[in-house]
C-alpha angles and dihedrals in degrees: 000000000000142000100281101223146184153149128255132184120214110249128216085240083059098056130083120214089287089066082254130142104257112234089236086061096045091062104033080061098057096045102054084047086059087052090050084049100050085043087060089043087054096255100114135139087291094065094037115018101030096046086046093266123136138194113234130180107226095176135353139166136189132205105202129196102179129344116235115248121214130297085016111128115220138179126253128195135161145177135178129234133231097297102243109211104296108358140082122227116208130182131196137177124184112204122180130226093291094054088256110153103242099170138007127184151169135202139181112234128196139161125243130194117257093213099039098035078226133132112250137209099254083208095063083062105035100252110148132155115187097223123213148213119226094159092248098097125133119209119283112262128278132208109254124223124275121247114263104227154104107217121089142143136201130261120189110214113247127225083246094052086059124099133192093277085066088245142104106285105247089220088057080063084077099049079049091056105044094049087063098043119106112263092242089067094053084072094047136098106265107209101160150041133179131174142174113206098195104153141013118247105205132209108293087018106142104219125204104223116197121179138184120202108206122176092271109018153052130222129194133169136179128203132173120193094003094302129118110251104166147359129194139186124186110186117197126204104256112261118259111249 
């Protein structure tokens, strides 16, 4: 098995209005370069989708150096680690031009049931990817914490919000996130990302959104019916006095 490996580019569609590359893109990017990898360890669509079965985050987190800017190529890899029961460990790392680490990240991976909306054992349905160690690993992801706070209002989950699984994207999570920071972040370093994905919110779900604004970084979280769905943590790098 080896590192699977490529060179992107930075569109004008991944960029926000910084010429930055937007953190819903980010993600979206590695993980269709995790599908691509799983497709070239004979994983693909034929062994998941097409038997019922769907890729689903469960947690991921991001250190981030600097984020690339558009038009800027920059260079993708990613492995996967020794699967642990039920779950998936993935690894990334994002390098420019010069070879400089710009990103590094790590997710947990698992496969639900279309038809039961369950987790399933990989192992019942011959799924199987032989992880690896290259020494550049970043600690598997945390929960992070949830915001402390009373106030909250309710977002209803769009058509557009929805993916192939029939659920809420969890990139779109991001986009969710950053319309409801405060302006002054959008102009900040960002250096860090956690999320918890616990629970799906489907097409219609009203989702009760709670957020906590701290010195250097931004909470959200999301529930429906009383139950966590998802929980979110962007970390800035402190302002220069």
């Amino acid at each position: 098995m080896s590192v699977f490996e490529l060179d992107y580019r930075i569109r004008s569609s991944d960029a926000d209005a910084f010429l930055r590359l937007r953190v819903s893109r980010m993600f979206t990017i590695l993980q269709e370069m995790s599908i691509d990898h799983t497709t070239a360890l004979k994983m693909g669509r034929d062994m998941t989708m097409d038997r019922g079965l769907l890729w689903i985050v469960t947690l991921q987190q991001a250190k981030i150096t600097r984020m690339p800017v558009y038009d800027e190529v920059v260079h993708l890899s990613t492995w996967p680690g020794n699967t642990m029961h039920i779950l998936f460990p993935r690894y990334y790392r994002v390098t420019d031009a010069a070879g400089s680490v710009l990103i590094e990240a790590s997710a947990l991976w698992a496969l639900m049931d279309q038809a039961t909306r369950k987790v399933i054992f990989p192992e019942e349905y011959g799924v199987a990817i032989k992880g690896m160690k290259t020494g550049k690993e970043i600690p598997l992801p945390r929960a992070p914490k949830m915001p402390q706070t009373d106030e909250a209002e309710t977002f209803t989950v769009p058509f557009s919000y929805v993916d192939l699984n029939g659920h809420m994207g969890n990139t779109r999570y991001f986009d969710l996130a950053e319309d409801r920071m405060p302006e002054a972040f959008r102009t900040r370093r960002l250096c860090g990302i956690q999320t918890e994905y616990a629970r799906e919110a489907r097409m219609d779900a009203d989702v009760l959104l709670k957020s906590e604004v701290q010195p250097d970084t931004f909470l959200l979280s999301g529930e429906a019916e009383g139950q966590k769905l998802f929980r979110l943590c962007f970390t800035f790098a402190p302002e220069e006095s």
